[in-house]
Biopython code that builds the backbone (N, CA, C, O; Angstrom):
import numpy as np
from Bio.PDB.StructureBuilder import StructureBuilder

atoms = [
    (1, "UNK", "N", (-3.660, -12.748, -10.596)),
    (1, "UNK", "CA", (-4.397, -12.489, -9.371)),
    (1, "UNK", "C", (-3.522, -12.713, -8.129)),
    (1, "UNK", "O", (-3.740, -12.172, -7.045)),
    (2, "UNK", "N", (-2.434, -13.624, -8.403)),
    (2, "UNK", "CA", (-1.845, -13.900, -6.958)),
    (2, "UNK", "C", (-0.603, -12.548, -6.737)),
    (2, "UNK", "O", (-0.279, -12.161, -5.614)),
    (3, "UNK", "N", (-0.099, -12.039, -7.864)),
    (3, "UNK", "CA", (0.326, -10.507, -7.541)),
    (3, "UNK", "C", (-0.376, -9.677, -7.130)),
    (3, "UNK", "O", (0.234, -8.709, -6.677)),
    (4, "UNK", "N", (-1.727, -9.614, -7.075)),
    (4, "UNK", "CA", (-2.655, -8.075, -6.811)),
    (4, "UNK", "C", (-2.746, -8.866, -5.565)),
    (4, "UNK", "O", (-2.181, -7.973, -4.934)),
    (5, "UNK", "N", (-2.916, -9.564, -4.863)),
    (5, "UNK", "CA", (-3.059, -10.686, -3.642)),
    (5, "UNK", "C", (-2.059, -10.614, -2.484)),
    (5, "UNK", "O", (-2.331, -10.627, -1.284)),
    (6, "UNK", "N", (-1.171, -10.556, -2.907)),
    (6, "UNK", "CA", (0.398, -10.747, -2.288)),
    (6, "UNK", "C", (0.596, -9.183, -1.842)),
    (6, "UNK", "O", (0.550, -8.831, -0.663)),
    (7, "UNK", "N", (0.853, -8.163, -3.095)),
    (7, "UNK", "CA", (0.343, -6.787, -3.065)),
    (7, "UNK", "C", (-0.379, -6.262, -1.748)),
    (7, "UNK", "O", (0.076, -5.623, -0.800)),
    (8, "UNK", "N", (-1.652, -6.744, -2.005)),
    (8, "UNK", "CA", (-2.863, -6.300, -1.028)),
    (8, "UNK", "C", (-2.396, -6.615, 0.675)),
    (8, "UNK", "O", (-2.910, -6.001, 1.610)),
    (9, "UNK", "N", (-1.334, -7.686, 0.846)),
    (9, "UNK", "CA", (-0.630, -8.594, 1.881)),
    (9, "UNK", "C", (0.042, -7.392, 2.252)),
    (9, "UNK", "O", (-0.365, -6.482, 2.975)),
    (10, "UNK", "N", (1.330, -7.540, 1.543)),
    (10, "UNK", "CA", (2.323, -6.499, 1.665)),
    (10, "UNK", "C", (1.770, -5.031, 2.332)),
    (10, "UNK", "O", (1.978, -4.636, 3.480)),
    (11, "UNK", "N", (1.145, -4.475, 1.460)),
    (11, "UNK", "CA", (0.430, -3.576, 1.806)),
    (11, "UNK", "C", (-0.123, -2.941, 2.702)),
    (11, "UNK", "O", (-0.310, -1.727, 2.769)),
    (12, "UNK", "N", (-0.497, -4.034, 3.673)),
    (12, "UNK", "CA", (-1.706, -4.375, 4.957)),
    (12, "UNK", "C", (-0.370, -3.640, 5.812)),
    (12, "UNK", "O", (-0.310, -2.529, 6.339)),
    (13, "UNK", "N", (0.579, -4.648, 5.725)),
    (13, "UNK", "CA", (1.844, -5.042, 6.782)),
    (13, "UNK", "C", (2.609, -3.495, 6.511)),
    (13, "UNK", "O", (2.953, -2.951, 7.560)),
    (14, "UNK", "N", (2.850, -2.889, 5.512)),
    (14, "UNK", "CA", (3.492, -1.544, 5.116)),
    (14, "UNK", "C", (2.868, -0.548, 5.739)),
    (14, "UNK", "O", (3.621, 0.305, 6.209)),
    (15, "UNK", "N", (1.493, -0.359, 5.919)),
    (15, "UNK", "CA", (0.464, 0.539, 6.224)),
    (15, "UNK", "C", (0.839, 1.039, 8.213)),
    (15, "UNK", "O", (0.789, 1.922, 9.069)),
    (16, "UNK", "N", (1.240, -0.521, 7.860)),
    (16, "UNK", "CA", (0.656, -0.849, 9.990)),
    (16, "UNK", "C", (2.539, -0.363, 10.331)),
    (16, "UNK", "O", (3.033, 0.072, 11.371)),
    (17, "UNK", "N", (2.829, -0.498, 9.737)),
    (17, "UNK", "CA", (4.489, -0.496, 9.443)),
    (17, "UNK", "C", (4.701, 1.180, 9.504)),
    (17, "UNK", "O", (5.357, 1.843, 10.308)),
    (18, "UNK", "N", (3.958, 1.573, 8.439)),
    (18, "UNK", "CA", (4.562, 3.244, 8.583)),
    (18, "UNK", "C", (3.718, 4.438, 9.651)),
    (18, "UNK", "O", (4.127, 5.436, 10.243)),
    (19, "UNK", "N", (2.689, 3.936, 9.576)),
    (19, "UNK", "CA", (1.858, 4.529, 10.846)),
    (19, "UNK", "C", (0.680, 3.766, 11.956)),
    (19, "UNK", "O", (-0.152, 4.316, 12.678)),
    (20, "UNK", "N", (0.918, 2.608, 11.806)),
    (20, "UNK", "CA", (0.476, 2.113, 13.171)),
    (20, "UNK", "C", (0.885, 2.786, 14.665)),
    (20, "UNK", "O", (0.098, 2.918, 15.602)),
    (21, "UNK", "N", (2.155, 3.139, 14.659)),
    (21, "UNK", "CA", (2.965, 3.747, 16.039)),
    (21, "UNK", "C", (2.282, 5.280, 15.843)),
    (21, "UNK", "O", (3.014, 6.151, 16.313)),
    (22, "UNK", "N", (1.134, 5.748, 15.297)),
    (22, "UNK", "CA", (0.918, 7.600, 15.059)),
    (22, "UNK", "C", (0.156, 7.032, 16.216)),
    (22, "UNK", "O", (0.615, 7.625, 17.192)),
    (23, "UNK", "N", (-0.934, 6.044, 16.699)),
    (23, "UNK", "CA", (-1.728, 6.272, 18.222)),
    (23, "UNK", "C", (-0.643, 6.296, 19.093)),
    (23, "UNK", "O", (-0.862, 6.879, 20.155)),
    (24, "UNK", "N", (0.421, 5.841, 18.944)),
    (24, "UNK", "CA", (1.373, 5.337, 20.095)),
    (24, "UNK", "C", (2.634, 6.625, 20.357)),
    (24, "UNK", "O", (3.857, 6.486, 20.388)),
    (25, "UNK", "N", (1.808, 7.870, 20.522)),
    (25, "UNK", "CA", (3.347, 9.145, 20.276)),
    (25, "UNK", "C", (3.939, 9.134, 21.547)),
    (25, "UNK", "O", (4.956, 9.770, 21.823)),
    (26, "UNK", "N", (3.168, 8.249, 22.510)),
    (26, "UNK", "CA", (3.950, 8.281, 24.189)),
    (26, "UNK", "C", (5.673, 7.401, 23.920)),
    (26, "UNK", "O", (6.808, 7.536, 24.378)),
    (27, "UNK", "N", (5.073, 6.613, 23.039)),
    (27, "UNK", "CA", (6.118, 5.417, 23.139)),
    (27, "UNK", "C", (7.392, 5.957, 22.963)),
    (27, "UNK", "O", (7.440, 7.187, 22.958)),
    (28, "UNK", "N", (8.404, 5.361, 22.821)),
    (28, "UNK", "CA", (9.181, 6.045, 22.947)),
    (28, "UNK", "C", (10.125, 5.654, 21.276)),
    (28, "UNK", "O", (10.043, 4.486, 20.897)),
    (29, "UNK", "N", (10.924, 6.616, 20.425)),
    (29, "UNK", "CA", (10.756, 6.470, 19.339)),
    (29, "UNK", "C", (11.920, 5.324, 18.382)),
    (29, "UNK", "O", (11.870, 4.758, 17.290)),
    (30, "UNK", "N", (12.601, 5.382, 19.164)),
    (30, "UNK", "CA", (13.060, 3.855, 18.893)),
    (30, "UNK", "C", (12.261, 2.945, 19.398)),
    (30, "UNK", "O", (12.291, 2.013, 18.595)),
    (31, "UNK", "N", (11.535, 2.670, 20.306)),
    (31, "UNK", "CA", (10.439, 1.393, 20.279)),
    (31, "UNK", "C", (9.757, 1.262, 18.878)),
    (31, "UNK", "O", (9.563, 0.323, 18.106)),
    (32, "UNK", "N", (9.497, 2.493, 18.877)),
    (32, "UNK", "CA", (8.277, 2.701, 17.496)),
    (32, "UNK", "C", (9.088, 2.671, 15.914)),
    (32, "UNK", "O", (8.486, 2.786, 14.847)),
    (33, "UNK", "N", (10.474, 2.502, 16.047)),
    (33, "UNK", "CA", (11.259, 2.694, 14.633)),
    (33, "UNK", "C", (11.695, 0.573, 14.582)),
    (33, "UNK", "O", (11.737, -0.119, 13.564)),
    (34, "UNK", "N", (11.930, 0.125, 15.992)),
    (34, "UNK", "CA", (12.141, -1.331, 15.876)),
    (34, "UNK", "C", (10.906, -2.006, 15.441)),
    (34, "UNK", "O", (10.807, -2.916, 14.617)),
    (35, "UNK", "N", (9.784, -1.299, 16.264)),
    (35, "UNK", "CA", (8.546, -2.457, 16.122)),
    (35, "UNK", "C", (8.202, -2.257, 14.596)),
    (35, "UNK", "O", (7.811, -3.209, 13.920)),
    (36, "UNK", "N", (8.369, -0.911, 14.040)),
    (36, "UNK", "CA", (8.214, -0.755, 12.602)),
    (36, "UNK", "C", (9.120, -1.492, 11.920)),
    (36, "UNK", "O", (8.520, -1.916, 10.932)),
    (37, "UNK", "N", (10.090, -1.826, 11.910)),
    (37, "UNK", "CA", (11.313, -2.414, 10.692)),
    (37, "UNK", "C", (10.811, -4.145, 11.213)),
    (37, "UNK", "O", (10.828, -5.140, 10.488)),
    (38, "UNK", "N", (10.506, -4.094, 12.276)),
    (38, "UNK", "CA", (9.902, -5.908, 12.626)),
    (38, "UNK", "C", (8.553, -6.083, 11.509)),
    (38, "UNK", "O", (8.497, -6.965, 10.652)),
    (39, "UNK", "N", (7.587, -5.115, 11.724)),
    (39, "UNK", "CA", (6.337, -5.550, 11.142)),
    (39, "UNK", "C", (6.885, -5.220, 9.170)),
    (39, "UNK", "O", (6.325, -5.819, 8.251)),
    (40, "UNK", "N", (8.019, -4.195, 8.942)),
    (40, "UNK", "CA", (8.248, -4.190, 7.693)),
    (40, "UNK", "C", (8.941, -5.491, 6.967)),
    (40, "UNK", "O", (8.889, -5.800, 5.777)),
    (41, "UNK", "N", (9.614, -6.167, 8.066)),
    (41, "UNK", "CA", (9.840, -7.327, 7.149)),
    (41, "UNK", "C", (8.756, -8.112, 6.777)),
    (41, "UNK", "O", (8.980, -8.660, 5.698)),
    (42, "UNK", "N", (7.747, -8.362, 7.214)),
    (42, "UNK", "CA", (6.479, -8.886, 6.891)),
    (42, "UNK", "C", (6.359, -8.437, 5.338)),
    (42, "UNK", "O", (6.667, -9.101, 4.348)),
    (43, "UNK", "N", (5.978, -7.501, 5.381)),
    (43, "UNK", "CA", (6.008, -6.417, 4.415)),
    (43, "UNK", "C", (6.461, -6.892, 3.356)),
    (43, "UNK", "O", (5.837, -6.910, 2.295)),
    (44, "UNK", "N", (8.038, -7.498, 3.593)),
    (44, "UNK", "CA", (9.240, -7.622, 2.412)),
    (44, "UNK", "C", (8.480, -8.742, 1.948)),
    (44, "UNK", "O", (8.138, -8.777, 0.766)),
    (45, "UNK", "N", (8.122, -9.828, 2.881)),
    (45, "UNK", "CA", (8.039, -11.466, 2.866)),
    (45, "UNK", "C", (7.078, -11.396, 1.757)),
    (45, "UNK", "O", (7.331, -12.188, 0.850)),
    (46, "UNK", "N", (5.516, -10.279, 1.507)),
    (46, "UNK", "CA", (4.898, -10.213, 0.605)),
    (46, "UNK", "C", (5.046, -9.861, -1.185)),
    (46, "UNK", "O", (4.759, -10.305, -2.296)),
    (47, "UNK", "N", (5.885, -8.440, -0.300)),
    (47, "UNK", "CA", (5.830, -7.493, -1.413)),
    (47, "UNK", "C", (7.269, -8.325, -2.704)),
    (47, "UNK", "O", (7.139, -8.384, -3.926)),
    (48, "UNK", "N", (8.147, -8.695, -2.121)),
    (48, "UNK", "CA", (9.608, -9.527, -3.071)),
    (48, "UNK", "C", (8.496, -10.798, -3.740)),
    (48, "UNK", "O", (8.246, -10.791, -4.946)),
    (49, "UNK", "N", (8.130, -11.433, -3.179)),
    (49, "UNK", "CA", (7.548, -12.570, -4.146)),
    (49, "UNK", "C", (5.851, -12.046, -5.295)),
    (49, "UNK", "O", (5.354, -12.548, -6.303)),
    (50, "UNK", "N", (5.453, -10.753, -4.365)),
    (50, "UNK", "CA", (4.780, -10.086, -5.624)),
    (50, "UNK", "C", (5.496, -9.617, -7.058)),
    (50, "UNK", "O", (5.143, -9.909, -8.201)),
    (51, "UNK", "N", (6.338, -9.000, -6.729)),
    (51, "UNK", "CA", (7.188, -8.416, -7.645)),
    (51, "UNK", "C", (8.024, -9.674, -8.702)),
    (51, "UNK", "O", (8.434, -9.415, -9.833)),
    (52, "UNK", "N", (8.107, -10.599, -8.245)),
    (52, "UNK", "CA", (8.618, -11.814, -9.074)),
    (52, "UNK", "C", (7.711, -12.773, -9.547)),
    (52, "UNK", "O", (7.866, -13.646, -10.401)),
    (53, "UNK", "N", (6.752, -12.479, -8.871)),
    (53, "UNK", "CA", (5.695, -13.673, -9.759)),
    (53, "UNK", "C", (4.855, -12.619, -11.429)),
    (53, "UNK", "O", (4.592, -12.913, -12.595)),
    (54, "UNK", "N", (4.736, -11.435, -10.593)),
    (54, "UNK", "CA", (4.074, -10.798, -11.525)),
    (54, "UNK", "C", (5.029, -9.857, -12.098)),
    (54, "UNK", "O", (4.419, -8.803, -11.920)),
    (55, "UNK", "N", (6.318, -9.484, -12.770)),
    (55, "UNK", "CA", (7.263, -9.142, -13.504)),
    (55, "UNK", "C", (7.129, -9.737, -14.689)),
    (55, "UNK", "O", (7.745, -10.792, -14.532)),
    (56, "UNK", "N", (6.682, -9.722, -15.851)),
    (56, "UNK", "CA", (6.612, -10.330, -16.984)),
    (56, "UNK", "C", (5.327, -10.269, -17.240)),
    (56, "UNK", "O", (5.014, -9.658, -18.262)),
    (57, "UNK", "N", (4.327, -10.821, -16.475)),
    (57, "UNK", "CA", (2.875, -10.682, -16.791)),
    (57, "UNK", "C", (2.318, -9.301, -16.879)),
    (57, "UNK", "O", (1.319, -8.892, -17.471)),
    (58, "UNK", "N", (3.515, -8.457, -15.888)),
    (58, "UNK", "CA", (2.778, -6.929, -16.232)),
    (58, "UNK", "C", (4.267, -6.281, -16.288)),
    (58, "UNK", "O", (5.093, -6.974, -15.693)),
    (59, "UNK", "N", (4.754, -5.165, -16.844)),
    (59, "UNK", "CA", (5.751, -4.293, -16.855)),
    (59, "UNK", "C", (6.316, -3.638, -15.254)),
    (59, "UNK", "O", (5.359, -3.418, -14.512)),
    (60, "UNK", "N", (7.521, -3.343, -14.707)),
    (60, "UNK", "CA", (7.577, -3.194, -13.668)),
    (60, "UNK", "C", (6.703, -1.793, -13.294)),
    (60, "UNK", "O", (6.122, -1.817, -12.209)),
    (61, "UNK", "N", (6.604, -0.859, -13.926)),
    (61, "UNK", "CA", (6.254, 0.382, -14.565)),
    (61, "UNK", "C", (4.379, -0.230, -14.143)),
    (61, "UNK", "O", (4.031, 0.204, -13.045)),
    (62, "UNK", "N", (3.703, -0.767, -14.581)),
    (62, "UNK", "CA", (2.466, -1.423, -14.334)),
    (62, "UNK", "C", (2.544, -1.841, -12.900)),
    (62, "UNK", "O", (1.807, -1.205, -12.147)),
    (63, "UNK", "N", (3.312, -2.815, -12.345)),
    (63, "UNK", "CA", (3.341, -3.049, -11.269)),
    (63, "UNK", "C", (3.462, -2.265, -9.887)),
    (63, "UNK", "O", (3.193, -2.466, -8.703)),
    (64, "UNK", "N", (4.153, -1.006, -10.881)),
    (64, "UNK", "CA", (4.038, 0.056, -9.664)),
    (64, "UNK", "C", (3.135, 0.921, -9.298)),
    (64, "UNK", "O", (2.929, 1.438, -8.200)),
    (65, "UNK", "N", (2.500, 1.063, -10.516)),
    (65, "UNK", "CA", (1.289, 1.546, -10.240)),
    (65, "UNK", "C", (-0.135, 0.889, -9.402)),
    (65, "UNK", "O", (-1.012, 1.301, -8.643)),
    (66, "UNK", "N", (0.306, -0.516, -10.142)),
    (66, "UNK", "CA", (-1.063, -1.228, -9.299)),
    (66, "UNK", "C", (-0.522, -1.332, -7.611)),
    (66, "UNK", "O", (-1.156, -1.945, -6.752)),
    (67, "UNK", "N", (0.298, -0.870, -7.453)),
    (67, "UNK", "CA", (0.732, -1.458, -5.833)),
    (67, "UNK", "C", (0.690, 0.319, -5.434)),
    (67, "UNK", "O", (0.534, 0.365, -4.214)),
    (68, "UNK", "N", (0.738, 1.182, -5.775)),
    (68, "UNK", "CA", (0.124, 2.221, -5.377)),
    (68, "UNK", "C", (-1.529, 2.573, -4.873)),
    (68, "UNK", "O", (-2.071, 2.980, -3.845)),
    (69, "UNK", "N", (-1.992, 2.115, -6.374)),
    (69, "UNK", "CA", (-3.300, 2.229, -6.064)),
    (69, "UNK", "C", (-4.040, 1.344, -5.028)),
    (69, "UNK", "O", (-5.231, 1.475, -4.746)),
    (70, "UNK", "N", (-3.306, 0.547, -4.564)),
    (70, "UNK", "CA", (-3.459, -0.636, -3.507)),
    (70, "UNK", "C", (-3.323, 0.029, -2.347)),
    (70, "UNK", "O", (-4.121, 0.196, -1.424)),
    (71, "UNK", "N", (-2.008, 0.456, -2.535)),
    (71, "UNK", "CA", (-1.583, 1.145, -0.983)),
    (71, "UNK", "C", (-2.644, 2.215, -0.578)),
    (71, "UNK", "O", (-3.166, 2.112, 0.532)),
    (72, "UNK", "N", (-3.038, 3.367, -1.519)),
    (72, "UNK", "CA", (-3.729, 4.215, -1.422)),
    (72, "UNK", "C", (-5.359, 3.617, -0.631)),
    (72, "UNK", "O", (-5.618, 3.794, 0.559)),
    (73, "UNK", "N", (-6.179, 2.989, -1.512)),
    (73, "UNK", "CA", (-7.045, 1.529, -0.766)),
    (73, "UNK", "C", (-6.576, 1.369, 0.695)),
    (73, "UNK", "O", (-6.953, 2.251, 1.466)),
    (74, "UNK", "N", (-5.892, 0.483, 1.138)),
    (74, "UNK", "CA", (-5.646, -0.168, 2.147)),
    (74, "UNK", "C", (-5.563, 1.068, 3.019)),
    (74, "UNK", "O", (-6.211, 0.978, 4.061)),
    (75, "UNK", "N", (-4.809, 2.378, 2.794)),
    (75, "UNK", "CA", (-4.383, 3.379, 3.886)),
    (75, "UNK", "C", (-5.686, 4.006, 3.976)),
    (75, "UNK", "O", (-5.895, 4.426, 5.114)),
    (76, "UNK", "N", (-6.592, 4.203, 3.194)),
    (76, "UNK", "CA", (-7.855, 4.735, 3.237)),
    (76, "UNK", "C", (-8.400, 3.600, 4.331)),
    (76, "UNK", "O", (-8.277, 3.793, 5.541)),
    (77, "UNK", "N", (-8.826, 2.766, 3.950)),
    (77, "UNK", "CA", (-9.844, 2.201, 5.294)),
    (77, "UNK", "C", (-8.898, 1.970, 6.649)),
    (77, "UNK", "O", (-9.397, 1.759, 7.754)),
    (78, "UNK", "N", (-7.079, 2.058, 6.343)),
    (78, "UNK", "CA", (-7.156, 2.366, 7.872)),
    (78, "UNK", "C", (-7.121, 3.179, 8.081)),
    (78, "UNK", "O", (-8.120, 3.215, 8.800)),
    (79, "UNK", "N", (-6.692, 4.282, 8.095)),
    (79, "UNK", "CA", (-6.869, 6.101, 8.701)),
    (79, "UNK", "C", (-8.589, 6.151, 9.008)),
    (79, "UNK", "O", (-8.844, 6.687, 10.087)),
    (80, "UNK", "N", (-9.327, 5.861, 8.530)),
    (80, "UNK", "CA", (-10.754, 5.284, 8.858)),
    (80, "UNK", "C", (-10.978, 4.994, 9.968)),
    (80, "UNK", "O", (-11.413, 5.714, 10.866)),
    (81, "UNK", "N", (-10.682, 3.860, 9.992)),
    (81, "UNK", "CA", (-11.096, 2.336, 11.047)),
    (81, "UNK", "C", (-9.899, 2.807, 12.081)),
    (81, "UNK", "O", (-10.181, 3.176, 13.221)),
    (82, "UNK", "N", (-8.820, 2.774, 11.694)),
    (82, "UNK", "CA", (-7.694, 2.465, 12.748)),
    (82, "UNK", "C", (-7.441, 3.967, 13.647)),
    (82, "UNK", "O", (-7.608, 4.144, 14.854)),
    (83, "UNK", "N", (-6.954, 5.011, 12.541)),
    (83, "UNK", "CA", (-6.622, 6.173, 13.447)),
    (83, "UNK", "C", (-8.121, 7.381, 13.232)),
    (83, "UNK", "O", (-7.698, 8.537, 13.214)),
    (84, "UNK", "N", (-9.389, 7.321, 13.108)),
    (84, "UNK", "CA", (-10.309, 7.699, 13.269)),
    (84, "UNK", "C", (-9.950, 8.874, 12.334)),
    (84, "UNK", "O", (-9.724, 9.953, 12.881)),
    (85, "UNK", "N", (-9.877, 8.801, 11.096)),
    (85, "UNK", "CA", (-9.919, 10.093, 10.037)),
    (85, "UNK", "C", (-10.490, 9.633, 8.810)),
    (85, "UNK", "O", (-10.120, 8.777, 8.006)),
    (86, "UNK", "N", (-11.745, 10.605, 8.864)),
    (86, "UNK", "CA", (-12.840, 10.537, 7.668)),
    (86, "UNK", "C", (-12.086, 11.183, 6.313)),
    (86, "UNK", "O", (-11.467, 12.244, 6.234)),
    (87, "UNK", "N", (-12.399, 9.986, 5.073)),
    (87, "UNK", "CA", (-11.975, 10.805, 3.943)),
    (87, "UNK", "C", (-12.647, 11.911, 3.437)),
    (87, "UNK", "O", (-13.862, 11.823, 3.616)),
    (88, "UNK", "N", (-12.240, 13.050, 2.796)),
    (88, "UNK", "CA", (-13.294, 14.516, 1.991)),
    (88, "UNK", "C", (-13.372, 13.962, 1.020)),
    (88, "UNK", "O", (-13.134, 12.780, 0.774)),
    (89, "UNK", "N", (-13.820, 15.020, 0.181)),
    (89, "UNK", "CA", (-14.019, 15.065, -1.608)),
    (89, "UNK", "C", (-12.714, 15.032, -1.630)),
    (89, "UNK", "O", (-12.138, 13.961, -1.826)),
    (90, "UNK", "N", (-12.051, 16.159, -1.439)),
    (90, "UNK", "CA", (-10.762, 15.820, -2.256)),
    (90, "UNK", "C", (-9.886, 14.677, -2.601)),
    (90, "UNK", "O", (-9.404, 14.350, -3.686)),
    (91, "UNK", "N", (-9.772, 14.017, -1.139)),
    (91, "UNK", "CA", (-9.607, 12.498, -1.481)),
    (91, "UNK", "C", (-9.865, 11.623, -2.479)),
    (91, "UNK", "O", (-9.184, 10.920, -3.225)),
    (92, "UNK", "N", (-11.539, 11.935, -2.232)),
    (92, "UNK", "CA", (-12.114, 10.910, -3.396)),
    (92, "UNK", "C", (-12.099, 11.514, -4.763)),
    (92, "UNK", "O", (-12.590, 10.869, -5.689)),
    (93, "UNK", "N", (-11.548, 12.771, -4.986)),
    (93, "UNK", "CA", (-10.796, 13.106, -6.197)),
    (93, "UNK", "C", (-9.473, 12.370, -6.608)),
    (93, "UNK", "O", (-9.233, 12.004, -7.758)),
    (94, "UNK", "N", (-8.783, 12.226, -5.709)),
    (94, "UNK", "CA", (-7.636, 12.445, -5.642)),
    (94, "UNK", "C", (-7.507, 10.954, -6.600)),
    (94, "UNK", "O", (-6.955, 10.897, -7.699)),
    (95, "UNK", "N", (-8.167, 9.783, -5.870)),
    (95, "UNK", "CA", (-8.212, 8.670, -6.190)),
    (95, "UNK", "C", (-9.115, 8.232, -7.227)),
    (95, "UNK", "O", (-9.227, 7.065, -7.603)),
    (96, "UNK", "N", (-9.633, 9.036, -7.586)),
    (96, "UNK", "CA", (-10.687, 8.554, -9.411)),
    (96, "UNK", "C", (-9.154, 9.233, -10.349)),
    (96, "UNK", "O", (-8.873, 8.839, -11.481)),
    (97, "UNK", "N", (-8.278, 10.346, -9.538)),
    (97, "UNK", "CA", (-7.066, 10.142, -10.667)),
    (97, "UNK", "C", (-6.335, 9.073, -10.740)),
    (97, "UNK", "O", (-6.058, 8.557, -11.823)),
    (98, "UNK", "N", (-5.836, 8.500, -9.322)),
    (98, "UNK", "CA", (-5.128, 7.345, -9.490)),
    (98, "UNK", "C", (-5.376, 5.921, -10.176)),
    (98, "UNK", "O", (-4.561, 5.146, -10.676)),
    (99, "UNK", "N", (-6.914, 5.816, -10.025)),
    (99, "UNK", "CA", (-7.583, 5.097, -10.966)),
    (99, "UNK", "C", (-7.651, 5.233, -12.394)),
    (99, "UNK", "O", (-8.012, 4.263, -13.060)),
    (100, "UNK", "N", (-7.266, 6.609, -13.093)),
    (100, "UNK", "CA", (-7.642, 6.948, -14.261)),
    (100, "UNK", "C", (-6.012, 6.914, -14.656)),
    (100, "UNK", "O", (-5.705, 7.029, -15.842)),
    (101, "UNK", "N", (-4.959, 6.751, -13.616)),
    (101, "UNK", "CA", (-3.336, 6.521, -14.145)),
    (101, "UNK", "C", (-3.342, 5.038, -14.251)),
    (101, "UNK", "O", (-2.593, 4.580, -15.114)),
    (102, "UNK", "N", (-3.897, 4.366, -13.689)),
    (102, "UNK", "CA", (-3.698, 2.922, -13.804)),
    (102, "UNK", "C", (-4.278, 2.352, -15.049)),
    (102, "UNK", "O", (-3.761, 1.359, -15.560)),
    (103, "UNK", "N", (-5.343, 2.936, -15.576)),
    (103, "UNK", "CA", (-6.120, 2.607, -17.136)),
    (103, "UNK", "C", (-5.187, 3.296, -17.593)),
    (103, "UNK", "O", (-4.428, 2.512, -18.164)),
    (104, "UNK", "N", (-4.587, 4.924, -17.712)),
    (104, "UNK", "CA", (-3.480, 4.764, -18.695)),
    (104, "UNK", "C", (-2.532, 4.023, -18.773)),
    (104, "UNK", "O", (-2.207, 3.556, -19.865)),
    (105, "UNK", "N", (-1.718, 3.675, -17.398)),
    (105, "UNK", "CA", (-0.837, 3.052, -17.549)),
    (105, "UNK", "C", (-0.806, 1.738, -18.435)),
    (105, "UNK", "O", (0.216, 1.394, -19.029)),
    (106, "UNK", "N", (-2.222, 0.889, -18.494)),
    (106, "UNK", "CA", (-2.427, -0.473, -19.149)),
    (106, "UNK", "C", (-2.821, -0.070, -20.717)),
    (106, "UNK", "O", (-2.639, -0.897, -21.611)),
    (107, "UNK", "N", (-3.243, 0.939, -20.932)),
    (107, "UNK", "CA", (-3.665, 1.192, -22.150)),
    (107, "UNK", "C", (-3.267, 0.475, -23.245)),
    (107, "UNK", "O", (-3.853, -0.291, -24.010)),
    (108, "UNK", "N", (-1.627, 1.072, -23.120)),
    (108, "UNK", "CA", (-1.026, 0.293, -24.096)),
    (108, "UNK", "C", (-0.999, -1.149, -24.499)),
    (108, "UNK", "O", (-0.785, -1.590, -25.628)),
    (109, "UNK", "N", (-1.303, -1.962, -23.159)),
    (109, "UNK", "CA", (-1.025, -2.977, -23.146)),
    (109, "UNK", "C", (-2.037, -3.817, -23.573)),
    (109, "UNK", "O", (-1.750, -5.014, -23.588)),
    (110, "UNK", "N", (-3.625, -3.358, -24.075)),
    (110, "UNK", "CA", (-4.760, -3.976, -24.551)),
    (110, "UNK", "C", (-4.339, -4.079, -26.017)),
    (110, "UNK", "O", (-5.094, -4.593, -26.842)),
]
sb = StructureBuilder()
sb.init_structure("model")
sb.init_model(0)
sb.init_chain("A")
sb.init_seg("    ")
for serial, (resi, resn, name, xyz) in enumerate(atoms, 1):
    if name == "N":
        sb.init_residue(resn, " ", resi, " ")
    sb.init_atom(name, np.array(xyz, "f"), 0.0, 1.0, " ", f" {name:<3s}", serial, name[0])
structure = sb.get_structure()
């Protein structure tokens, strides 16, 4: 649990990291490439000690998937909330697949 945790951390900080600066297109784009690599180390501070606590308990191959389907999550409620864009169907297609790669991906592992 403290990898899907750390993950969900990382995640937050990656999200705000790769398009937090899309309200901000006045700014100017090195402001918006520094303030991004500042909020991405955050990012690192999560995502490196996810990847080492939970390496062994799940395959790296597993781990990448669950930190996808995370990312996918987290970028959904902000494009939402943050930059005002409603998800479609297709979306919510898109993501009952990513959900249905993550049960394959563990399959094996039951």
């Amino acid at each position: 649990m403290r990898t899907v945790l750390l993950l969900i951390c990382s995640n937050i900080f990656m999200t705000i990291a790769w398009y937090g600066h899309l309200k901000y297109r006045k700014a100017p784009l090195v402001a918006a490439i520094v303030v991004s690599w500042l909020i991405a180390f955050a990012e690192y501070c999560f995502q490196v000690p996810a990847n080492r606590i939970g390496y062994g308990e799940f395959t790296a191959f597993q781990l990448k998937t669950i930190q996808e389907v995370i990312t996918l999550c987290v970028f959904v409620v902000f494009a939402w909330t943050y930059l005002g864009e409603s998800p479609r169907w297709n979306h919510a297609v898109s993501f009952l697949f990513l959900v249905g790669a993550v049960a394959f991906a563990f399959w094996g592992r039951v």
